[in-house]
N, CA and C of each residue as an Amber inpcrd file, in Angstrom:
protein
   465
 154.2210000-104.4930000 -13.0170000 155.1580000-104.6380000 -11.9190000
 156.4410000-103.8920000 -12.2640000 156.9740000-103.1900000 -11.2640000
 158.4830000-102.1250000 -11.3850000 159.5810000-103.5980000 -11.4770000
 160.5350000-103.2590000 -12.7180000 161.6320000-104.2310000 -12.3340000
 162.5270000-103.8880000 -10.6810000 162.4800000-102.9210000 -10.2300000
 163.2500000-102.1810000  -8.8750000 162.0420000-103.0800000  -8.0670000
 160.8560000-103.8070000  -7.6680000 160.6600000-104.3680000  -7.1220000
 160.5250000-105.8960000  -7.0070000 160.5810000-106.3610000  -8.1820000
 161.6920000-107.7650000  -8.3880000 162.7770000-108.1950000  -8.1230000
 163.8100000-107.4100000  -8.1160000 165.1070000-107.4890000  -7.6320000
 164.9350000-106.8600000  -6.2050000 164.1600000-106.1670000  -5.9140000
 164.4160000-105.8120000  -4.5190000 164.2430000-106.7530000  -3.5980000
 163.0160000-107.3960000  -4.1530000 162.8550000-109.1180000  -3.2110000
 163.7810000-109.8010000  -3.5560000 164.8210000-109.9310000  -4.5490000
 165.8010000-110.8060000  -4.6270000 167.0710000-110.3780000  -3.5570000
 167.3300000-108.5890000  -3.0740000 168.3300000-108.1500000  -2.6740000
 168.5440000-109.6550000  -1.4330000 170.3720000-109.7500000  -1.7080000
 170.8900000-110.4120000  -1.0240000 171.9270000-111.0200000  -1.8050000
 172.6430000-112.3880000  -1.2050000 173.8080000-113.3790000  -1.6500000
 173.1110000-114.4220000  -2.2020000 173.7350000-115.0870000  -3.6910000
 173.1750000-116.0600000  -4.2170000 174.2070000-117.3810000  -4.4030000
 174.1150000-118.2380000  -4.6050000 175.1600000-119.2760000  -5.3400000
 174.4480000-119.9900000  -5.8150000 175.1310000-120.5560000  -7.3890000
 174.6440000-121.6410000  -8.1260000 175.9210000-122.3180000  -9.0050000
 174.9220000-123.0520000  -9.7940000 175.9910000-123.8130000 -10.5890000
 175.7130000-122.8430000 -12.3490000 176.5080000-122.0220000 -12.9750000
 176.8150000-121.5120000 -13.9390000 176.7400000-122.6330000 -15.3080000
 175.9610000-122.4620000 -16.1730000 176.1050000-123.1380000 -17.4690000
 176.6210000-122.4610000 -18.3210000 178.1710000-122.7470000 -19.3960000
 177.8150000-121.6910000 -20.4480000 177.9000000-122.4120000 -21.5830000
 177.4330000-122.7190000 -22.7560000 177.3910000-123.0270000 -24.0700000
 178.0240000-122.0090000 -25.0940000 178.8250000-122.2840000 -25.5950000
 180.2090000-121.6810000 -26.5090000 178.7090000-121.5030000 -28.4790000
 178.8660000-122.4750000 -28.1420000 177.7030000-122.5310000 -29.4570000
 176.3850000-124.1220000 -28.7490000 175.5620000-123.9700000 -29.8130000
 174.3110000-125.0130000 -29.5140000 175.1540000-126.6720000 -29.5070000
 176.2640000-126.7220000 -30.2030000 176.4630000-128.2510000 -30.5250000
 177.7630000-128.0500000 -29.6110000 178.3860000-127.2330000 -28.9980000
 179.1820000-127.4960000 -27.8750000 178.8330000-128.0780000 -26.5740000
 179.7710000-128.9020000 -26.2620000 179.1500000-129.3430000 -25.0450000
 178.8970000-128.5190000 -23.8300000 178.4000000-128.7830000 -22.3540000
 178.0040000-127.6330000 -21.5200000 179.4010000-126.6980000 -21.2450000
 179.9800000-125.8190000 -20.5750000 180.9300000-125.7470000 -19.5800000
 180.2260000-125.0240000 -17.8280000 180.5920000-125.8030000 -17.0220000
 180.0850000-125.3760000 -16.0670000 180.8170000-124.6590000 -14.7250000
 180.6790000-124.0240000 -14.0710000 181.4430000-123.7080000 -12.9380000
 180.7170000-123.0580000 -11.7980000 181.2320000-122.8740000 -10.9940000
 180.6480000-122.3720000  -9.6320000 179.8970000-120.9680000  -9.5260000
 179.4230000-120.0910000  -9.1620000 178.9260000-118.7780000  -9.0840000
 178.4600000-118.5000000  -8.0140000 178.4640000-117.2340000  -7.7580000
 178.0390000-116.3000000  -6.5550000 177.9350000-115.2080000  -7.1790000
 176.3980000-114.6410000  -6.4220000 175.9810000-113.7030000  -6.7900000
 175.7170000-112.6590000  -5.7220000 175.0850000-110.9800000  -5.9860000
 174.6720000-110.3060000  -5.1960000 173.8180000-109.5070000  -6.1340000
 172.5970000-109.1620000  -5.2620000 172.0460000-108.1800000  -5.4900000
 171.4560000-107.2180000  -4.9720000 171.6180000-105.9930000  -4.9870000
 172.0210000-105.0560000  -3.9050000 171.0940000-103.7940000  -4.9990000
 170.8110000-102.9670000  -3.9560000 169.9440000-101.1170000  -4.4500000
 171.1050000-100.4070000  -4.0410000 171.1650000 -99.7280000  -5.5050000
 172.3960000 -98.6540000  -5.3190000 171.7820000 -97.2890000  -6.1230000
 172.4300000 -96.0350000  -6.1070000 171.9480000 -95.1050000  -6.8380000
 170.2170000 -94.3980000  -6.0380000 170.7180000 -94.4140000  -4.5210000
 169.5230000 -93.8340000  -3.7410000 168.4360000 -94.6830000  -3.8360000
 168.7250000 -96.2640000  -4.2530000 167.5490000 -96.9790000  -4.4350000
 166.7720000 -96.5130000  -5.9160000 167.4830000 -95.7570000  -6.7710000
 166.8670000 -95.6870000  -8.0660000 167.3620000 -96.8410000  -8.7190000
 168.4810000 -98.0870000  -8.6060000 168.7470000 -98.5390000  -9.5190000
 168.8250000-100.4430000  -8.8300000 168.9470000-100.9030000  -9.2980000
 169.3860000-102.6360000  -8.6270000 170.6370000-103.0670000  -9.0140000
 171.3510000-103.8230000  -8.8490000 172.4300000-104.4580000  -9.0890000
 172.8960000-105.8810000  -9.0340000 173.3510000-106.3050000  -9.9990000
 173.1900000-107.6560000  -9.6110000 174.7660000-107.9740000 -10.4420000
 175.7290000-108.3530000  -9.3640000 176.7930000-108.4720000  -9.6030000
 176.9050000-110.1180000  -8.9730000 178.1710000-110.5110000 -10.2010000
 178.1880000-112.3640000 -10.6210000 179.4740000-112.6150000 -10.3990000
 180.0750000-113.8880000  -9.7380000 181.2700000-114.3400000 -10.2490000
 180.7300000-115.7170000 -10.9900000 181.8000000-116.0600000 -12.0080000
 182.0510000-117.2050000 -12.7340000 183.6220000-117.9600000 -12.4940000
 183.8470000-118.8550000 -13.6590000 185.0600000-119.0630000 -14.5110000
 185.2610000-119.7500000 -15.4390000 185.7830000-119.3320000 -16.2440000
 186.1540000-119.9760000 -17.8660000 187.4850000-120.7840000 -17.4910000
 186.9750000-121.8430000 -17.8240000 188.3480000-122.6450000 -17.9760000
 189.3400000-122.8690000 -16.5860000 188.7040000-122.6020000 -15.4540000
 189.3240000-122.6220000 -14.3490000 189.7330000-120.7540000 -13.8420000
 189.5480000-119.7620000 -14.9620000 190.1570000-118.5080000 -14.8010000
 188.9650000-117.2890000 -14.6550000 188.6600000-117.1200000 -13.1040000
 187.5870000-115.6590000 -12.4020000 187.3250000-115.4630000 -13.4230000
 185.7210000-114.9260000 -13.3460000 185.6640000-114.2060000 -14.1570000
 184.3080000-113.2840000 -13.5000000 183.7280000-112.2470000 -13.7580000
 182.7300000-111.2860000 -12.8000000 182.4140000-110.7150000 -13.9250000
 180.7760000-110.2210000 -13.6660000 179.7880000-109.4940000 -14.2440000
 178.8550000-108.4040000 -13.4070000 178.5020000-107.5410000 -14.3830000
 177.5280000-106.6570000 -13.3390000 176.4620000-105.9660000 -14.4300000
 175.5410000-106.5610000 -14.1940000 174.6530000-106.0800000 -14.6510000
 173.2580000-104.6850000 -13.7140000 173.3160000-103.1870000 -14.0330000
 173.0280000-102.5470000 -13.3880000 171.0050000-102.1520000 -14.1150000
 170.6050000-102.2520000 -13.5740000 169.1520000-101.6980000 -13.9800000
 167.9060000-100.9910000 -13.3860000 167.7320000-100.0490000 -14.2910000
 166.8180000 -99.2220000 -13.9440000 165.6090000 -98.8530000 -14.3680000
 164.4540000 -98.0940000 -14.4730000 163.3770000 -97.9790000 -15.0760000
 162.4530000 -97.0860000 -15.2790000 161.9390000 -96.4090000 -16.4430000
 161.6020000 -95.3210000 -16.4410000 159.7570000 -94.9880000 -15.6450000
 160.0910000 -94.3280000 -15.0900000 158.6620000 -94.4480000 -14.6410000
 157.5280000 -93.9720000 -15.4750000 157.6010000 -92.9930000 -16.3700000
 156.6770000 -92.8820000 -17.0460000 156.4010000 -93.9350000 -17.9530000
 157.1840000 -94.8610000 -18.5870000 157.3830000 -95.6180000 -19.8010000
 157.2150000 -96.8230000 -19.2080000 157.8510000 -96.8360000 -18.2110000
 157.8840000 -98.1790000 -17.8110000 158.7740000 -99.3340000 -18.1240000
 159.7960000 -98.7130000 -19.1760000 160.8470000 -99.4950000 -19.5310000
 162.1470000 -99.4410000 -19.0700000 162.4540000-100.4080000 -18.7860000
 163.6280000-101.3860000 -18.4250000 164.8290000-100.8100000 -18.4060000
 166.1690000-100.0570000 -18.2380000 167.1450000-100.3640000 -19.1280000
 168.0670000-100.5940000 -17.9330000 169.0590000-100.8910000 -18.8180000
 170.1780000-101.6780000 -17.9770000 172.1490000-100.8830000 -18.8960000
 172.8070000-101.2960000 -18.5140000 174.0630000-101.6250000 -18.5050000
 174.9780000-103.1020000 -17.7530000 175.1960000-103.8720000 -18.3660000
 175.8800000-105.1470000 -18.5750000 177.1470000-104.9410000 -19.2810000
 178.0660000-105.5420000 -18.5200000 179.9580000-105.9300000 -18.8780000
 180.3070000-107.1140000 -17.7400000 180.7050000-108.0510000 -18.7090000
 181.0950000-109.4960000 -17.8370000 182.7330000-109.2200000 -18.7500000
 183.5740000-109.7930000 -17.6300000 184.9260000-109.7450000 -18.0430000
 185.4180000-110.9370000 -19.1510000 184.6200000-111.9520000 -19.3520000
 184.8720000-112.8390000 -20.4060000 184.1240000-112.4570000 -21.6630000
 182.7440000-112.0810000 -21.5340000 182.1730000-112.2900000 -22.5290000
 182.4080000-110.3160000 -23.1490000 182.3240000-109.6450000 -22.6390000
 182.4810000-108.0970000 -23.0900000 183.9470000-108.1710000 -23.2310000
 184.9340000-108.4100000 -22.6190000 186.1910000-108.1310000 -22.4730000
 186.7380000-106.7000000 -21.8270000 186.8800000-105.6020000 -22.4880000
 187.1420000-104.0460000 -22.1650000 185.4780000-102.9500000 -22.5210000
 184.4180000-103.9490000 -22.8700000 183.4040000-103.1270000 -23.0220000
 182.2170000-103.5400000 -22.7530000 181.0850000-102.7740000 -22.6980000
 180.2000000-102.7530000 -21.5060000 178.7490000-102.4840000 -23.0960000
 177.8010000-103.1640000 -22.4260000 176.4810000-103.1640000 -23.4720000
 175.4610000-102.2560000 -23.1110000 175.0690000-101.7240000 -23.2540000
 173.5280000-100.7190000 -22.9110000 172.3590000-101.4840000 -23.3570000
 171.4350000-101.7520000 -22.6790000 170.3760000-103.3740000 -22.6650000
 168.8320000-101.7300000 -22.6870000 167.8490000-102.6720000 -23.4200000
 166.6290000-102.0570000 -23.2500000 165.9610000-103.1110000 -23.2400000
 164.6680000-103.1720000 -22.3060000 163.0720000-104.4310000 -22.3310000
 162.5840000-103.9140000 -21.4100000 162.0030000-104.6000000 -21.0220000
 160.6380000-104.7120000 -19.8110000 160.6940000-105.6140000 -18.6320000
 159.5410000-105.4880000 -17.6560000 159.6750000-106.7130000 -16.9400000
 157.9710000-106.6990000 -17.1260000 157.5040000-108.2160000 -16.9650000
 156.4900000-108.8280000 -17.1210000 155.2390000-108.8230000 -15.9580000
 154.1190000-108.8560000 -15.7840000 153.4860000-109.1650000 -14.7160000
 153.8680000-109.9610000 -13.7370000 154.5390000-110.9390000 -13.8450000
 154.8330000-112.2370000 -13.0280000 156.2950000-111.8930000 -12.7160000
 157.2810000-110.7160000 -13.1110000 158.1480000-110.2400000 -12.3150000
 159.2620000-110.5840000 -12.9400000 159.1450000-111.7310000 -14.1900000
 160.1610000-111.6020000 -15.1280000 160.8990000-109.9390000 -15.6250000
 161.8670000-110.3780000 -15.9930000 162.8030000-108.7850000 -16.1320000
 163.6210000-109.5540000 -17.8590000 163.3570000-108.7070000 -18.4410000
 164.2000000-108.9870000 -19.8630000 164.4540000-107.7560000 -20.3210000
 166.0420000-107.7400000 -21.0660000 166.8390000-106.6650000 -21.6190000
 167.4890000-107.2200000 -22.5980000 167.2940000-106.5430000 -23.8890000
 168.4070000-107.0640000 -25.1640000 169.4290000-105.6330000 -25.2410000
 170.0390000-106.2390000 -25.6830000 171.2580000-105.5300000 -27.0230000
 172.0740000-106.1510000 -27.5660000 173.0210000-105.0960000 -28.0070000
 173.7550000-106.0010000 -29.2470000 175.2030000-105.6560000 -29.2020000
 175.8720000-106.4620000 -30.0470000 177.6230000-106.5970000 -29.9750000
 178.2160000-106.2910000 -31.2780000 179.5560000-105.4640000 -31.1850000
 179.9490000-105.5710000 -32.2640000 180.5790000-107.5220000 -33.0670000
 180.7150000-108.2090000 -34.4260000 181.0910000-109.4810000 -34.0470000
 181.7600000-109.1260000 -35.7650000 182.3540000-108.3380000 -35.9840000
 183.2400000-108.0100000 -37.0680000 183.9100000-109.5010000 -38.0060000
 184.2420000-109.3940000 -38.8450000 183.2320000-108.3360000 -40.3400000
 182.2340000-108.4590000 -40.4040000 181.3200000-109.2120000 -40.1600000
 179.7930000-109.1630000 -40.2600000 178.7730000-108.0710000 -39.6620000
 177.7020000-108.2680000 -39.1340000 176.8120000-107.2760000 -38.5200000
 176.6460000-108.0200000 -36.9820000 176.2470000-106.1550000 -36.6160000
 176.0820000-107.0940000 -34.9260000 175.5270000-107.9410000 -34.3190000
 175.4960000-108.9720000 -33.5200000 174.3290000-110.1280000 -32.8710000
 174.2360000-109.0630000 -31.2840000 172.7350000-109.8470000 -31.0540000
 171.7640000-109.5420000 -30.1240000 172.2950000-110.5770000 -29.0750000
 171.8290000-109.8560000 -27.6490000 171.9970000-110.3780000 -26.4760000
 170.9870000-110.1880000 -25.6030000 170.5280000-111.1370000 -25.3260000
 169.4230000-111.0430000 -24.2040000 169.4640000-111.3330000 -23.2570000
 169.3200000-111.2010000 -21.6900000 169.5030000-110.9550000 -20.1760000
 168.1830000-111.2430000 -20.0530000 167.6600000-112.5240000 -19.1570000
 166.2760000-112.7750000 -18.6230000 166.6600000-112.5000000 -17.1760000
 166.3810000-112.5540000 -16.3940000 165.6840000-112.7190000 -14.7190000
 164.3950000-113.2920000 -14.0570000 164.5190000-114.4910000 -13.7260000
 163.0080000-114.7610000 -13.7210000 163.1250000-115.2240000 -12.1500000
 162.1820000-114.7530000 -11.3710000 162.4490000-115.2330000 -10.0430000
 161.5340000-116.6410000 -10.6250000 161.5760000-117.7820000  -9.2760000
 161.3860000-118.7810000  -9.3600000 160.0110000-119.0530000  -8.0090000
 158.9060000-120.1520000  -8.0710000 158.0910000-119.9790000  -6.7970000
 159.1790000-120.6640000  -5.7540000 159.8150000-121.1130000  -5.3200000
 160.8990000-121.1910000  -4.0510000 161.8520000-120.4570000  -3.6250000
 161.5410000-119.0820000  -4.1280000 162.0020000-117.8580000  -3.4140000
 163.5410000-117.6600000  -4.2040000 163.9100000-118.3300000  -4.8670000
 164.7260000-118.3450000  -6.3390000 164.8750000-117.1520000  -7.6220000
 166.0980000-117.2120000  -8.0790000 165.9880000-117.0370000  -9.6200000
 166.5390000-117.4620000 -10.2240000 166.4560000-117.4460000 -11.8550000
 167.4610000-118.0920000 -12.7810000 168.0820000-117.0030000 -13.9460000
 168.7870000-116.9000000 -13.9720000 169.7520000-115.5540000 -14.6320000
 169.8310000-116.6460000 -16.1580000 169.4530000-116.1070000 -17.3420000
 169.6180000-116.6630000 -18.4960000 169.9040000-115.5740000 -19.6150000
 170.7320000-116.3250000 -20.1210000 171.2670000-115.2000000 -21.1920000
 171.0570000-115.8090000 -22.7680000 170.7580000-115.1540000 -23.6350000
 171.0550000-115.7920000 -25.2040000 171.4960000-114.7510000 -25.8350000
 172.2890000-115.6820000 -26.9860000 173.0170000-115.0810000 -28.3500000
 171.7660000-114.8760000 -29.2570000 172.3420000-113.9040000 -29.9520000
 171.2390000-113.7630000 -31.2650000 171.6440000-113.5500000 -32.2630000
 171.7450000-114.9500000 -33.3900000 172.5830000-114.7540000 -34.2800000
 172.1740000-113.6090000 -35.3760000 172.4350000-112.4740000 -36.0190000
 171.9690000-111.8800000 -37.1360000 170.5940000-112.9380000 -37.9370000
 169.7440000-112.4120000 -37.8470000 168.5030000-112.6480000 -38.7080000
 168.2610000-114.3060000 -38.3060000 168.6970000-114.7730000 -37.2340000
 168.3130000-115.7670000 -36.4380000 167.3830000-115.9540000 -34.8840000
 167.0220000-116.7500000 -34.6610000 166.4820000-116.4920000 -33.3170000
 167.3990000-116.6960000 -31.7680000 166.9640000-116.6980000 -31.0010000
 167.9390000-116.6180000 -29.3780000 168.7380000-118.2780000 -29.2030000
 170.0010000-118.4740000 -28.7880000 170.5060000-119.7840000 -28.6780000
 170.6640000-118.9670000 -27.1610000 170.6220000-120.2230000 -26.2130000
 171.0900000-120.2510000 -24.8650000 172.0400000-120.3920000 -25.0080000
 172.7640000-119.3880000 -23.9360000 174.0330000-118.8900000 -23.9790000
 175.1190000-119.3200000 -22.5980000 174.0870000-118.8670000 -21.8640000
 174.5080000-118.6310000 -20.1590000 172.9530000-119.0790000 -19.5460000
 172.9760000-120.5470000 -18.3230000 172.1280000-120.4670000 -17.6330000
 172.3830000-120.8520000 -16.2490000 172.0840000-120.0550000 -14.9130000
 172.5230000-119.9950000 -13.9920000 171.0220000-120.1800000 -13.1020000
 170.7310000-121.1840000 -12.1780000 169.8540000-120.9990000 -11.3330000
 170.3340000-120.9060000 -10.1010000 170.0820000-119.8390000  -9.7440000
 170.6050000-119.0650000  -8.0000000 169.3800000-119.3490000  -6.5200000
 170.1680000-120.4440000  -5.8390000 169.6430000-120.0260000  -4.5240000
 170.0440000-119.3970000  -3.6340000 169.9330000-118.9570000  -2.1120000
 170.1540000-117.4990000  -1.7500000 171.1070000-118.8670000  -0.9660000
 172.7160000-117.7480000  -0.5850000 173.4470000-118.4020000   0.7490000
 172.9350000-118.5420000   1.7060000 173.0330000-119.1950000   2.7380000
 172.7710000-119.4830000   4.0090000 173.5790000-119.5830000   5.2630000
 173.4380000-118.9040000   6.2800000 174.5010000-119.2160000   7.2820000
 175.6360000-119.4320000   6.8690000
């Protein structure tokens, strides 16, 4: 399955309730969200742009993705204004038979070495998706990071 036809059935307005976890033993923080996802780039690319907020203070993401047709792989560009700050990630994965979409990369997290970031998309059977993100600690496995389940606006 093309990730450009997963998101294309998603194109439209979303809202949900935003989870984010600071670390595993922090408690939740939650806030409101709205989403869009929209074909831009002549329909070569999808878009799926987010609001949040930390602490009561906006915050927006945009995650852009595209896919190679010969290869068949995934890639993306992701920058959320809380979690990137002034910089933007370059993501590589796949999407799955069942229309899942996954992209990692990684961060600088000084002095140490960089941690991994992973971007799921999984549509849902009630015409849904759930936007999930994890940390990846150096030579550790994925902690949930960010989990957002989006239903579409209405009227």
């Amino acid at each position: 399955m093309a990730a450009i036809e997963t998101l294309g059935r998603l194109a439209g307005d979303w809202q949900a309730i935003s989870r984010l976890w600071l670390s595993p033993q922090d408690p939740v923080r939650e806030s409101e969200s709205l989403a869009a996802i929209r074909s831009t780039g002549r329909e070569q690319f999808n878009e799926l742009e987010y609001s949040w907020a930390f602490d009561g203070r906006p915050q927006v993401g945009r995650l852009i993705l595209g896919q190679d047709h010969a290869s068949h792989a995934v890639k993306a560009v992701w920058f959320d204004s809380w979690h990137m700050k002034n910089d933007f990630m370059v993501c590589q994965g796949s999407v799955d038979p069942t229309g899942v979409v996954a992209v990692k990369g990684t961060y600088a997290a000084p002095p140490g070495p960089d941690w991994g970031w992973e971007i799921i998309i999984e549509p849902d059977a009630q015409g849904g998706f759930a936007l999930s993100m994890y940390n990846i600690p150096p030579g550790g496995g994925p902690e949930l990071a960010v989990e957002a389940k989006y239903t579409r606006v209405t009227g």
